[in-house]
C-alpha positions as CSV (number, residue, x, y, z in Angstrom):
1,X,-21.5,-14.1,-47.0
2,X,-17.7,-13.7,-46.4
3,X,-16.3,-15.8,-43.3
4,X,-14.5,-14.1,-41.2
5,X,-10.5,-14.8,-41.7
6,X,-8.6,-16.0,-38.6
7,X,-6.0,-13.9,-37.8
8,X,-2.1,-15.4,-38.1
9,X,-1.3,-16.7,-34.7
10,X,2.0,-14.2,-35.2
11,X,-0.8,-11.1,-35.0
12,X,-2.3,-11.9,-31.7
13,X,0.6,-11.8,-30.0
14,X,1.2,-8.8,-27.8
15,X,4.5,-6.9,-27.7
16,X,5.7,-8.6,-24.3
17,X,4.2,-12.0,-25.0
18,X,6.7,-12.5,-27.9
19,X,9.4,-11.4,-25.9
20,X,8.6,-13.9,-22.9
21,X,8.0,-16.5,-25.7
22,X,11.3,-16.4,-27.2
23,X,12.9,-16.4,-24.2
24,X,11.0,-19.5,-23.2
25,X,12.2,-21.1,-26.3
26,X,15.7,-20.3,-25.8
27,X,15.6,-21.5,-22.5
28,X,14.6,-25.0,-23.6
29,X,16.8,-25.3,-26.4
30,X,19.9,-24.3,-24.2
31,X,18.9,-27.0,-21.7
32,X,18.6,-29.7,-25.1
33,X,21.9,-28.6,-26.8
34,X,23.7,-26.1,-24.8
35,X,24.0,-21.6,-25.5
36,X,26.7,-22.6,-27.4
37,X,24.5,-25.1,-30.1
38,X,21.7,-21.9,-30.0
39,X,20.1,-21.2,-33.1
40,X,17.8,-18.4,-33.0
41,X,16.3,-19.2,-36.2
42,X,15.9,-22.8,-34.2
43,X,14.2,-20.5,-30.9
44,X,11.8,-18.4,-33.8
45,X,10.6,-21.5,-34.6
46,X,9.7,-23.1,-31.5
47,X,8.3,-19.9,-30.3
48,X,5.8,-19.9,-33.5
49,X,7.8,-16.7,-34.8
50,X,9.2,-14.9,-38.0
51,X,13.1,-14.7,-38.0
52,X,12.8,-11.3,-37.7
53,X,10.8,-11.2,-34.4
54,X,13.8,-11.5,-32.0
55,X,15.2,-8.0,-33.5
56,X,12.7,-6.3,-32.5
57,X,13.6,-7.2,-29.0
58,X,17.6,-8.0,-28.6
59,X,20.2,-6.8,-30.4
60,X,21.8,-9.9,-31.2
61,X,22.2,-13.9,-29.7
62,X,24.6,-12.4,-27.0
63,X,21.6,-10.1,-25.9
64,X,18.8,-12.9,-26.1
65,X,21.4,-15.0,-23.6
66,X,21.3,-12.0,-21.6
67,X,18.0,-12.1,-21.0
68,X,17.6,-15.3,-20.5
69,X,20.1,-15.5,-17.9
70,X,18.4,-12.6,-16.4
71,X,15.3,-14.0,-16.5
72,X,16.6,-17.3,-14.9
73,X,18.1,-14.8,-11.9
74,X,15.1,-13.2,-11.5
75,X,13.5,-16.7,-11.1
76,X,15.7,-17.8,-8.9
77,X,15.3,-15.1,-6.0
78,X,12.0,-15.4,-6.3
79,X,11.9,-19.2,-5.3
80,X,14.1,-18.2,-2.8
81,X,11.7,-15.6,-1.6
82,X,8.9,-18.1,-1.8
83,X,10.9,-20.4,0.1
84,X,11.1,-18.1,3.1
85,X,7.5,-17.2,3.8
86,X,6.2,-20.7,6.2
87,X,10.0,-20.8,7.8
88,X,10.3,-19.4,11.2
89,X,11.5,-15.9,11.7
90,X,15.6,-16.1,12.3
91,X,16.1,-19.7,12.1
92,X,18.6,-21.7,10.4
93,X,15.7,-23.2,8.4
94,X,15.7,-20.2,6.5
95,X,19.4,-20.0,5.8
96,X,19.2,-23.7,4.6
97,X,16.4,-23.3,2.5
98,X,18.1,-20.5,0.7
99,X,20.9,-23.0,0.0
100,X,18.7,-25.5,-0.7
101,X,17.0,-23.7,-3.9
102,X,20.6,-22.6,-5.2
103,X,21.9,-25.9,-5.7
104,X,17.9,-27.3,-6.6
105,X,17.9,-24.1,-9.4
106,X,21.1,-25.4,-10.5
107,X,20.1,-29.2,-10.9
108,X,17.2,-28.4,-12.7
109,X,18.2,-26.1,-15.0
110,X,21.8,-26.8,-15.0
111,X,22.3,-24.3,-18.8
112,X,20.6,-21.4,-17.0
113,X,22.8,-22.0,-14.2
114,X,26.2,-21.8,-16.1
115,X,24.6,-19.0,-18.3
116,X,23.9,-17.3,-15.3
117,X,27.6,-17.2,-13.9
118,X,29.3,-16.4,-17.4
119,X,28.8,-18.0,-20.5
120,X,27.0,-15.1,-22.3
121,X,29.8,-12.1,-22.9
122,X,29.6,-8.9,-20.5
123,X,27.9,-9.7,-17.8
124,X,29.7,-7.4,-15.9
125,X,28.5,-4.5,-18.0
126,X,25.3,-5.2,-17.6
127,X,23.3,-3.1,-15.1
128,X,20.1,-5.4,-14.9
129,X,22.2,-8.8,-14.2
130,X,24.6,-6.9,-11.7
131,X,22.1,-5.7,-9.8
132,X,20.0,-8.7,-9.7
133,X,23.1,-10.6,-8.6
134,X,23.2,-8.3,-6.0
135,X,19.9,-8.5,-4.8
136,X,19.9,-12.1,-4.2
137,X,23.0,-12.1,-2.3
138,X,21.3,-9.4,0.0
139,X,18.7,-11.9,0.9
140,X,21.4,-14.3,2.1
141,X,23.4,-11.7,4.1
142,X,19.8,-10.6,5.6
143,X,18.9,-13.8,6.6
144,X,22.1,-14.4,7.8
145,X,22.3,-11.1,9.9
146,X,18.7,-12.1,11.2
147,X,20.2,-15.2,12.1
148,X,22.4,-13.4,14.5
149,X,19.7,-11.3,16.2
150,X,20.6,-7.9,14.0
151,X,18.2,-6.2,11.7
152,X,22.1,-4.7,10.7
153,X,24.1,-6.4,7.6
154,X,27.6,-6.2,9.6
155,X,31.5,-7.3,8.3
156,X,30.9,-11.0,9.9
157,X,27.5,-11.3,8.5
158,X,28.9,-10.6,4.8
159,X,31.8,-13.0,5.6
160,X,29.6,-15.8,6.5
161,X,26.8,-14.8,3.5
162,X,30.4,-15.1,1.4
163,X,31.3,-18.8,2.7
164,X,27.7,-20.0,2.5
165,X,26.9,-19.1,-0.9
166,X,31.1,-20.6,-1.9
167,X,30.2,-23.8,-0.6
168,X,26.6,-24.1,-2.7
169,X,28.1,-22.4,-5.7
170,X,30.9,-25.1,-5.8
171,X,28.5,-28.1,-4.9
172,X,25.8,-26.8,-7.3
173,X,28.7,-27.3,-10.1
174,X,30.3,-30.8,-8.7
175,X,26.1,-31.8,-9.2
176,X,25.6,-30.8,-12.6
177,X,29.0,-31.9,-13.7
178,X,28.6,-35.5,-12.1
179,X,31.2,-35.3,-10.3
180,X,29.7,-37.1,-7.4
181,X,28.5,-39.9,-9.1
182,X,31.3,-40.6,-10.8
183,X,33.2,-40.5,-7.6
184,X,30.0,-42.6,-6.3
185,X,29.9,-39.6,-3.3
186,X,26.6,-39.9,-1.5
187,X,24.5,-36.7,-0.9
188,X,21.8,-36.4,1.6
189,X,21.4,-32.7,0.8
190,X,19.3,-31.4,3.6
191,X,21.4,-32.9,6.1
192,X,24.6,-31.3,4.3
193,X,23.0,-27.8,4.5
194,X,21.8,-28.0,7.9
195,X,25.4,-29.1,9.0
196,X,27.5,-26.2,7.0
197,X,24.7,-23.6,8.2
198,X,25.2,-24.7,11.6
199,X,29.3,-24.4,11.2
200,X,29.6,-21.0,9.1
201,X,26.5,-19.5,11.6
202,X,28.6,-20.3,14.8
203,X,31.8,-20.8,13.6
204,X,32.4,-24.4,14.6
């Protein structure tokens, strides 16, 4: 009797499985050698792929970037989400959590983080990354407006929203860069949050 063949591991994968999968792989090799070392034959590989597979699904390396910076966007509003739900309701707990998954995000996956902000080409023509830009920064001015007692995103509460996410954008880079420990700068994070919350959200 005939066994039974075992079908190629390529076969069983489903259509958005192998999308997921190679953008998974480039997400690791970025964070190993950088978007600008990226080999998507290197990616097929690890993702247990033909060289053909990623076509199917991007246009090109730009577009795989893309999506992976997308991807990594999406991921980070939803820690941020996640990181709301057991604060109290218009605290500055909340505001400093928000700040403390940016600059977390960005230590941790300190590629993602620059592809995020502009090392893949167009950004700014692309619809999905805009908008998801967008959303995340709406959780911060909402949080911040909540802060002030208004279910209302007003002028002042995208001002502060505006200084709050500067000053985490700019540490989250000094981090991954080194900068403060080659200047031998201590951090105690949670207290630095706490303390620019409580100056941006009362202007001190």
């Amino acid at each position: 009797m005939k066994e039974p063949t075992t079908p190629n591991r390529r076969e069983n994968y489903h259509h958005g499985d192998l999308r997921a999968q190679l953008i998974e792989a480039t997400r690791q090799l970025i964070e190993e050698k950088g978007p600008d070392h990226l080999s998507v034959s290197e990616a097929c590989r690890r993702a247990g792929v033909s060289t053909a597979a990623p076509y199917k699904h991007f246009k090109d390396k730009d577009d795989l970037l893309r999506a992976v910076a997308l991807e990594g966007m999406q991921r980070q509003h939803r820690q941020m989400i996640e990181a709301l739900v057991p604060l109290p309701q218009r605290s500055l707990a909340r505001v400093s959590a928000l700040g403390h998954v940016y600059v977390c995000f960005a230590r941790d996956e300190p590629a993602v983080f620059r592809l995020m902000f502009g090392l893949s080409e167009d950004h700014a023509g692309h619809d999905a990354l805009v908008q998801r830009g967008e959303d995340t920064f709406d959780v911060v001015k909402a949080e911040v407006a909540a802060y002030r007692g208004s279910d209302v995103v007003e002028d002042i509460d995208i001002k502060r929203a505006f200084q709050l996410w500067s000053f985490v954008h700019g540490l989250s880079f000094l981090l991954i860069d080194g900068k403060l420990s080659q200047m031998q700068l201590p951090l105690d994070l949670d207290a630095m949050l706490d303390d620019i919350g409580l100056r941006v959200m009362t202007d001190i």
